[in-house]
C-alpha positions in Angstrom: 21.7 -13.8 45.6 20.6 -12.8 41.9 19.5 -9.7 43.0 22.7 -9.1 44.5 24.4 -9.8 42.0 22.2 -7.8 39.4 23.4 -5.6 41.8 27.0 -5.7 41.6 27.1 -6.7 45.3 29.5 -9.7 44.0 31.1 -10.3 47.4 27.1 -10.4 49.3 26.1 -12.2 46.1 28.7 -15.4 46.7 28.4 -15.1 50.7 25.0 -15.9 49.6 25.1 -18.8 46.9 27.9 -20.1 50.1 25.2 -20.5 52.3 22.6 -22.0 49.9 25.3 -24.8 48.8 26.3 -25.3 52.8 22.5 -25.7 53.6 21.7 -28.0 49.9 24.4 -30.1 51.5 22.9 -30.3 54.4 19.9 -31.6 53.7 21.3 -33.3 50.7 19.8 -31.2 48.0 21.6 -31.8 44.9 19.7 -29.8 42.6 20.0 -26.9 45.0 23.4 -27.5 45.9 23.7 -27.6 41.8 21.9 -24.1 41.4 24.0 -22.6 43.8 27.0 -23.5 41.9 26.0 -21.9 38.5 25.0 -19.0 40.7 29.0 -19.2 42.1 30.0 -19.5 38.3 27.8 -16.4 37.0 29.9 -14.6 40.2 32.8 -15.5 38.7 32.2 -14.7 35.4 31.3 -11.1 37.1 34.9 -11.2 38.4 36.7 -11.8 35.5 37.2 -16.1 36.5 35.9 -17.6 33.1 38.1 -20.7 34.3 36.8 -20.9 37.8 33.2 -20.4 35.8 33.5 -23.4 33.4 34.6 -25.4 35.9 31.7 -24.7 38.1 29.3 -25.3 35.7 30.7 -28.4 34.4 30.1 -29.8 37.5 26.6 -29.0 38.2 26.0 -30.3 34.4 26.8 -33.3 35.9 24.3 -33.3 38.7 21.8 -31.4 36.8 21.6 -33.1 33.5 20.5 -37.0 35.3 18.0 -35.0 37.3 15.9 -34.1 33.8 15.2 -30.2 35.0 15.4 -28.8 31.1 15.1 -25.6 32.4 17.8 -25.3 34.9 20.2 -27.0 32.3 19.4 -24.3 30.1 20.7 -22.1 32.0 23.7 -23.6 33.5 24.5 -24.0 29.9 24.2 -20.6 29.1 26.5 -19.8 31.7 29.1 -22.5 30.4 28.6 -21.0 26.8 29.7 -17.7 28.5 32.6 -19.1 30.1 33.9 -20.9 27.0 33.5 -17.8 25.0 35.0 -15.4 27.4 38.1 -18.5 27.5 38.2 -17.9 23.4 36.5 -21.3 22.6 35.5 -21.1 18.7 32.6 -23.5 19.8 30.8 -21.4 21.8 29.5 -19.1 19.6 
């Protein structure tokens, strides 16, 4: 999916992340499921959805943060902090 989206292939990018959240949650794979959703939310951002985005992210924050994986917070926060400053929050800069 990231090469797809580095790609612009936005619409083969989320089919993709689609498919890794339906498989996460069928095995029960949170942090997957998780990744797959900041994945979603950097698609949206791509599309113009900074609202869709934040939303996204906030969520996997939630899973992501109790499961102690610094890294992959760091970057679902980055992603927020794009949403929020694409949405005009003064915070986010």
């Amino acid at each position: 999916a990231i090469s797809l989206r580095d790609a612009h292939d936005l619409d083969a990018a989320d089919d993709a992340e689609r498919r890794a959240i339906a498989h996460a949650r069928e095995v029960g794979d949170l942090r997957l499921d998780a990744m797959a959703t900041v994945g979603r939310a950097e698609i949206a951002l791509g599309r113009d959805d900074a609202a869709w985005a934040r939303a996204a992210v906030t969520r996997a924050l939630e899973v992501l943060v109790p499961l102690g994986d610094r890294k992959l917070v760091a970057d679902a926060e980055r992603v927020l902090g794009d949403a929020l400053a694409r949405l005009g929050d003064p915070g986010a800069d």
